[in-house]
N, C-alpha and C positions, 0 to 999 in steps of 0.2 A: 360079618361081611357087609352085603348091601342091608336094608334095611329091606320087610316084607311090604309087600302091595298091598296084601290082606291079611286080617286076623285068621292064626292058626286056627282060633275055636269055632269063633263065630260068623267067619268069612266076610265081616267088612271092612269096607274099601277104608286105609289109615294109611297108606301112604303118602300121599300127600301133601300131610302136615307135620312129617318129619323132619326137614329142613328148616320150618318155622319152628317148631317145637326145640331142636339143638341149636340155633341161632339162638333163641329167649333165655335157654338154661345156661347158655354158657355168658350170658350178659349178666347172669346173679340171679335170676327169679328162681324162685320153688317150681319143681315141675309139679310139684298136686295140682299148684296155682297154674300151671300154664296149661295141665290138660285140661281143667275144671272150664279157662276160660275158651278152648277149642271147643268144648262139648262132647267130649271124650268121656264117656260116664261107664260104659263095660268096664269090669274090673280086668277080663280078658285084653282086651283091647288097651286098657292102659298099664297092663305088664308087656306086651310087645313093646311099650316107648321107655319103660322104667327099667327093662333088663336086655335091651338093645347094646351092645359094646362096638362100639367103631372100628375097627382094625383093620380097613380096605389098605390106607395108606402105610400100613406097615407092611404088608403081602404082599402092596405093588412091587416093592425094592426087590423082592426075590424074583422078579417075571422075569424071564427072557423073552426078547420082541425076536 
């Protein structure tokens, strides 16, 4: 669904730079390489960006307004 504010484990703030982090990956870079270059070093904190799955826009099509 949406992506987290904060790290389940560790409770920091990593929202922020998920927009920039799926804009980079999806241009070809490695994501080790793009969280290494945010400063992303929790192994916690860099499984919320590596096991993230996007699916908002699939589940919008079922909403009724």
């Amino acid at each position: 669904m949406y992506f987290p504010i904060g790290c389940f484990t560790c409770g920091a703030v990593i929202g922020q730079h998920y927009e920039d982090y799926a804009k980079q990956v999806k241009g070809g870079k490695n994501p080790a390489a793009v969280l290494e270059s945010m400063d992303i070093d929790r192994y916690c904190c860099r499984r919320m960006f590596l096991s993230h799955v996007d699916v908002i826009d699939k589940i919008v099509k079922y909403r009724k307004y």
